[in-house]
C-alpha positions as CSV (number, residue, x, y, z in Angstrom):
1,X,-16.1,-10.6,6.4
2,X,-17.7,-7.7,5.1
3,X,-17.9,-7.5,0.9
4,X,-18.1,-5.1,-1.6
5,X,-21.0,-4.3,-3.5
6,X,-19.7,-5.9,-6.8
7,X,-18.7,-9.1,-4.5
8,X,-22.2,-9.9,-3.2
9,X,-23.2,-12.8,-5.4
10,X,-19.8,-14.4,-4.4
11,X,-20.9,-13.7,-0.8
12,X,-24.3,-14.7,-1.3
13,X,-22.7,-18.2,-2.5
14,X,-20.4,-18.4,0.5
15,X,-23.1,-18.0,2.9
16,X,-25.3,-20.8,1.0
17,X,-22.6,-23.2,1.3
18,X,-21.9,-21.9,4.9
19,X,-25.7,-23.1,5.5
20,X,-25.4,-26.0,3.4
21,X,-22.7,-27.2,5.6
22,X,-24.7,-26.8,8.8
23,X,-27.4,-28.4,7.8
24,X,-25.7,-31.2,6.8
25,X,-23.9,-31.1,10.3
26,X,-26.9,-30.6,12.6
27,X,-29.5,-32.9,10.7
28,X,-26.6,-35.7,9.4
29,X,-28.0,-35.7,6.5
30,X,-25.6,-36.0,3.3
31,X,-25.7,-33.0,1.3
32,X,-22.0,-33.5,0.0
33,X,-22.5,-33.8,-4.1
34,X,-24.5,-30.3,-3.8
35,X,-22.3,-28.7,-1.7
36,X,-19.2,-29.5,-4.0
37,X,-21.6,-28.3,-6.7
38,X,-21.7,-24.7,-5.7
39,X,-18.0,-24.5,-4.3
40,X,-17.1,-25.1,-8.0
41,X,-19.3,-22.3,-8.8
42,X,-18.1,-20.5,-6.8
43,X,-14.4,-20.7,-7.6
44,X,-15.8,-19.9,-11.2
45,X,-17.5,-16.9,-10.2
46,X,-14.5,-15.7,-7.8
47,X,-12.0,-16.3,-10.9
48,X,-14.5,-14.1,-13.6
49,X,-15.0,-11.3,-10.9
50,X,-11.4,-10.9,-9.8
51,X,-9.5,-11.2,-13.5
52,X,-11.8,-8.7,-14.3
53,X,-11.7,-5.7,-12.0
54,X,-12.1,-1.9,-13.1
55,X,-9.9,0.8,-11.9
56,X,-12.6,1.7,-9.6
57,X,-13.4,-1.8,-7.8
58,X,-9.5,-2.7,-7.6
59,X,-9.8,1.0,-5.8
60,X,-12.3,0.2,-3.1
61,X,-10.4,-3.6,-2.5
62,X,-7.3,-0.9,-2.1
63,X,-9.2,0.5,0.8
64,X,-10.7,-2.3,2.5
65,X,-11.2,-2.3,5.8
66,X,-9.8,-5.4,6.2
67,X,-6.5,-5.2,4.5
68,X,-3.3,-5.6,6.2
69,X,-1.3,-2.0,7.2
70,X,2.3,-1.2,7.5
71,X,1.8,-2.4,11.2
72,X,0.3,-6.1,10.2
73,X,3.3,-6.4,7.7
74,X,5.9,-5.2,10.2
75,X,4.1,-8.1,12.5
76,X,4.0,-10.7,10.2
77,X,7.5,-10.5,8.1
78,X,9.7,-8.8,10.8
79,X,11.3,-9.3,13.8
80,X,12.8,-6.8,16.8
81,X,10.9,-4.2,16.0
82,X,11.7,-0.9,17.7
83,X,9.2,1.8,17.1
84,X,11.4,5.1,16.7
85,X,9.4,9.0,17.6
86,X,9.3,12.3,16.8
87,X,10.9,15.1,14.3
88,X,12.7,16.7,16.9
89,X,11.3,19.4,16.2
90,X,6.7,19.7,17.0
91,X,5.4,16.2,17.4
92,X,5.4,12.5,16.7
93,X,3.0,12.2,14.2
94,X,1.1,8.8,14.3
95,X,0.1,8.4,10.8
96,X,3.3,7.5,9.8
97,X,5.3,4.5,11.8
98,X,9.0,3.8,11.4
99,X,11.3,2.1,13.3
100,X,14.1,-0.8,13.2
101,X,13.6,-4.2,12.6
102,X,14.8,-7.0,10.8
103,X,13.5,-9.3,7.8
104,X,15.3,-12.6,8.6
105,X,19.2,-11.8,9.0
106,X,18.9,-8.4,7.2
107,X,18.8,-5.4,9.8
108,X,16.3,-2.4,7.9
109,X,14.9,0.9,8.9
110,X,11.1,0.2,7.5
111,X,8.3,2.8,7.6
112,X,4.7,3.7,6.5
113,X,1.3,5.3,6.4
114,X,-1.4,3.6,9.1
115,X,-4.2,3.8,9.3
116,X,-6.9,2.5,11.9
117,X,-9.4,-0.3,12.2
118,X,-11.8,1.4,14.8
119,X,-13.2,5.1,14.2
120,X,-11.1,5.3,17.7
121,X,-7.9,3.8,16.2
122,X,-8.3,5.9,13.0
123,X,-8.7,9.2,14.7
124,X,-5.9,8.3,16.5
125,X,-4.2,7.7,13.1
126,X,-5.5,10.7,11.4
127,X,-6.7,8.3,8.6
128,X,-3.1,8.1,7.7
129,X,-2.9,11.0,6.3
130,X,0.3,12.6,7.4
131,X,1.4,16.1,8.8
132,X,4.5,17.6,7.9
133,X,6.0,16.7,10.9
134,X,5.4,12.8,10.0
135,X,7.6,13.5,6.7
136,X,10.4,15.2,9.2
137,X,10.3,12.2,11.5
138,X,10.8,10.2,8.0
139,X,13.4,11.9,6.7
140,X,15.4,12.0,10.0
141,X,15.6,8.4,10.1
142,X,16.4,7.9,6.8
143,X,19.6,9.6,7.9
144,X,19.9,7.7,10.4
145,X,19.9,4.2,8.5
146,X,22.4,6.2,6.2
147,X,24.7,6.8,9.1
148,X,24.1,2.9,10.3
149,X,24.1,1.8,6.5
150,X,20.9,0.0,6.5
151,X,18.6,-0.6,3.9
152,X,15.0,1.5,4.4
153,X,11.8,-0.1,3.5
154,X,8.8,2.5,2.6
155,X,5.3,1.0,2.8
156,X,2.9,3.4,1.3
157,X,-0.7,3.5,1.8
158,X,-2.5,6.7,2.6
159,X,-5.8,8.5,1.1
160,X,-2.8,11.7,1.1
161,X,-1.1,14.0,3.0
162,X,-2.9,15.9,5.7
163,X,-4.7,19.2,3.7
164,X,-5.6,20.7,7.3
165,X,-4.6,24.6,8.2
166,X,-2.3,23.6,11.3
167,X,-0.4,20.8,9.0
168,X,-0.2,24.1,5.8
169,X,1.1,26.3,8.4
170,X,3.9,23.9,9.9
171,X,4.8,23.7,6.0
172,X,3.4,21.0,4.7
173,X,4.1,21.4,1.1
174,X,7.9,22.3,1.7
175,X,8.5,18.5,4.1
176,X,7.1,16.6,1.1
177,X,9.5,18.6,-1.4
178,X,12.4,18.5,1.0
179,X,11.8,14.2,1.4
180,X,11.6,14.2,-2.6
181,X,15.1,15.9,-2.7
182,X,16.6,14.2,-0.1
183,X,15.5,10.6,-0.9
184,X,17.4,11.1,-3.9
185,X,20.7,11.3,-2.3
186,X,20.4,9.2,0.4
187,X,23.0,6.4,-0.8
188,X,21.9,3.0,1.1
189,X,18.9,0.8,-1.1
190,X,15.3,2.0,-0.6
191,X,12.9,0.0,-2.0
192,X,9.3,1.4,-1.7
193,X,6.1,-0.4,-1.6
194,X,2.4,0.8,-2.2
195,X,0.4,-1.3,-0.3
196,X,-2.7,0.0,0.0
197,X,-3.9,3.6,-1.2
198,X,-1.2,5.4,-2.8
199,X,-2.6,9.3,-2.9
200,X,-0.7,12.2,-4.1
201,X,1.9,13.9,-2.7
202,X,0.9,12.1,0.7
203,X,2.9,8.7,-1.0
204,X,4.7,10.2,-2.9
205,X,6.4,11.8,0.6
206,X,8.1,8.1,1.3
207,X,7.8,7.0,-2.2
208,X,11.4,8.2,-4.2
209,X,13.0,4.5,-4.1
210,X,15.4,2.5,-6.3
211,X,12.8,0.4,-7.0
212,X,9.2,1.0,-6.7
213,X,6.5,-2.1,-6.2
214,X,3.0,-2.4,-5.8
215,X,0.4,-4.9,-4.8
216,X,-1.7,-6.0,-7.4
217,X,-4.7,-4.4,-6.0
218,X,-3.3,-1.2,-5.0
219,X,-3.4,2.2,-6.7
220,X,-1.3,5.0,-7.3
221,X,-2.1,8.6,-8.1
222,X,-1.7,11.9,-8.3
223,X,-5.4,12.4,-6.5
224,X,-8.5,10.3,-5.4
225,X,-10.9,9.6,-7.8
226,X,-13.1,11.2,-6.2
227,X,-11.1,15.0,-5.8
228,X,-10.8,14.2,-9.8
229,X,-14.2,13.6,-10.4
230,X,-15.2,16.9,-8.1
231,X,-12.5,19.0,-10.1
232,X,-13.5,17.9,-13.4
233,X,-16.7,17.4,-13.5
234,X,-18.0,18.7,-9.9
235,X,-19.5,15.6,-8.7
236,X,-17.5,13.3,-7.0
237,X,-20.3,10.5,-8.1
238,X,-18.2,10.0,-11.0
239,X,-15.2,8.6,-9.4
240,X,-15.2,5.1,-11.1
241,X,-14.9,7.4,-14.6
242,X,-12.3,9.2,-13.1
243,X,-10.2,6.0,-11.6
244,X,-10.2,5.3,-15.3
245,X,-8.9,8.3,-16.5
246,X,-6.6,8.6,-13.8
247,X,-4.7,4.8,-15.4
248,X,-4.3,4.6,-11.5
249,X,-3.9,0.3,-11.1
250,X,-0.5,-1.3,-11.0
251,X,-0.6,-3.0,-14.7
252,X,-0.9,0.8,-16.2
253,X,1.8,2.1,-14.0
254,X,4.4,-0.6,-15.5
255,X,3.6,-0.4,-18.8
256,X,4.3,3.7,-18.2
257,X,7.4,2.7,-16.0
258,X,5.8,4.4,-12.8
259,X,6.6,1.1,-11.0
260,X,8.6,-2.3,-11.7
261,X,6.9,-4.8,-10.3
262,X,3.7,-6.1,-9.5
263,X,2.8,-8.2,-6.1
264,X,0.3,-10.5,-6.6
265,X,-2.5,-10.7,-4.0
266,X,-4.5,-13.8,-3.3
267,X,-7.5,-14.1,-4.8
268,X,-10.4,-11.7,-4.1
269,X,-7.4,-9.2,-2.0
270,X,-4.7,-9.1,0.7
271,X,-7.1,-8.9,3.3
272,X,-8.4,-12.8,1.8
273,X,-5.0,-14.2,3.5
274,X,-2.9,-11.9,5.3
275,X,-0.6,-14.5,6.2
276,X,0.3,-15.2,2.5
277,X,0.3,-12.1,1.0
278,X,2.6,-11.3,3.6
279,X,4.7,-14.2,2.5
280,X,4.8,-13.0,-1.0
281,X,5.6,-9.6,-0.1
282,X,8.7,-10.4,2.3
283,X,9.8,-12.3,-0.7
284,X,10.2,-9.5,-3.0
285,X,11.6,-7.2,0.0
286,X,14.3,-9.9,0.3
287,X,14.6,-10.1,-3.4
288,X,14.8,-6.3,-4.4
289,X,17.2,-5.5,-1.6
290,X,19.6,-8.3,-2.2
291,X,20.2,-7.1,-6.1
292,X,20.4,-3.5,-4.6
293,X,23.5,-4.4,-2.4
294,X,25.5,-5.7,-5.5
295,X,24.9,-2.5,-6.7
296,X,27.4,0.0,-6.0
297,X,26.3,3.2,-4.1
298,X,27.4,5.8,-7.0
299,X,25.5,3.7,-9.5
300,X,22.6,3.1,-7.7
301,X,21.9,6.7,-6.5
302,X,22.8,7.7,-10.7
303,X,20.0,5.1,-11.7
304,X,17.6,5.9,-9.4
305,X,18.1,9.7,-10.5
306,X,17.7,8.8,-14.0
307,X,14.8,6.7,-13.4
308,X,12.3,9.6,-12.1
309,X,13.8,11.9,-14.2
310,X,12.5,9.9,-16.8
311,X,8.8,9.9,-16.1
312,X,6.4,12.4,-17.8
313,X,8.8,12.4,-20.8
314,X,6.6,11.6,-24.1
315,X,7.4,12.1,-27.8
């Protein structure tokens, strides 16, 4: 598995004990006591480099390669599946996935940003970067688990909407506006999810829920830090400044009430165990939508009003 630059004397330790371990297999000899040795340096070192991330590095484990998508959640956590298409009215847009499926015994409508693994899959993805007809196909099946009265899942994670000129003309700007107003009404529990990147107006497109999570390694914000760093200061080498500035992780977006809860990850990222992180996240769907149902719909749409409403206001 590929590390980070910040990560390299924990992989540097891994491969050592990887080595270690070989040796001791191929030769027989007995190299036990020194191999316990560094794996409890090791922990050490993983526990001092991961309870201390900056903005910036909890940034780049947001975007790495390796981390589970919308797709490797709907895999792991759900069942029956049904991939639904199009806007009905230019394209199916494959940025953005949505479909039916079910968590358990609970039927949802769940969609997402995806991105790609392979520079194939990812041109094929657009990045995940959305076009406007990606937010239309969103927004017409949000109507549709209103009509069916499901619950809709939104797992965010995208770098932000498409900027190109064909995705400006087909109005761009106005499909992100209209979701924002509309996702406001819609009366059946959403409960959105950044699990990855959470960029702009791009997240924020799938991202007007009754309760708002995000994995502890994920960010949210109103641009990269590097478009702030190439605003500001016109040199985009000074993103980890500007992920600073920008109080972009998940503990500075609860204590500003941007979000109310925090997944953890395991340690060192989502992409360390896939398998349990997607454990923990299923959890909290399960959790979030089940206190949602008791909730009656009037209420629920007058809370989730107030509750954006509410952010930006300062004394």
């Amino acid at each position: 598995m590929k590390g980070l630059d910040f990560e390299r004397p924990i992989s540097e330790l891994e491969k050592k004990i990887e080595e270690l371990k070989h040796f001791t297999s191929d030769k027989k000899i007995d190299l036990s006591s020194e191999i316990k040795r560094l794996e409890e340096k090791l922990d050490k070192l993983r526990k001092e480099t991961y309870q201390g991330l900056t903005p910036w590095q909890r940034v780049q484990i947001a975007r790495h390669p390796n981390r589970p998508y919308t797709l490797d959640y709907v895999s792991m956590i759900m069942t029956d599946f049904l991939e639904l298409h199009g806007d009905r009215a230019f394209a199916d847009d494959k940025a953005l996935v949505a479909g039916l499926a079910k968590i358990d015994d609970l039927k949802i409508m769940v969609m997402g940003q995806q991105k790609g693994r392979s520079t194939q899959e990812n041109i094929f993805r657009n990045f995940g970067c959305a076009h406007p007809e990606g937010y239309r196909k969103a927004l017409r099946l949000m109507y549709l688990a209103q009509r069916a009265n499901l619950p809709i899942l939104c797992l965010i994670d995208t770098p932000g909407a498409y900027p190109g000129l064909g995705a400006e003309e087909r109005g761009q700007a106005q499909a992100i506006a209209t979701n924002l107003k509309e996702m406001a009404n819609i009366n059946v529990p959403i409960f959105c999810c950044v699990i990855g990147e959470g960029g702009s107006g791009g997240a924020l497109g799938i991202g007007i829920g009754d309760r708002v999570a995000i994995l502890e390694n994920a960010y949210y914000s109103v641009i990269s830090p590097e478009g702030c760093a190439a605003i500001l200061w016109k040199d985009s080498t000074r993103a980890p400044e500007a992920a600073a500035a920008l109080h972009l992780t998940g503990k500075e977006l609860l204590e500003m009430g941007m979000v109310e809860e925090i997944i953890p990850e395991p340690l060192g990222g989502a992409h360390r165990d896939p398998q349990r992180m997607a454990s923990t996240l299923k959890e909290s769907i399960l959790r979030n939508f089940k206190e949602l149902k008791d909730c009656p719909a009037e209420k629920r749409l007058k809370l989730r009003y107030e509750k954006f409403r509410k952010i930006g206001v300062f004394a």
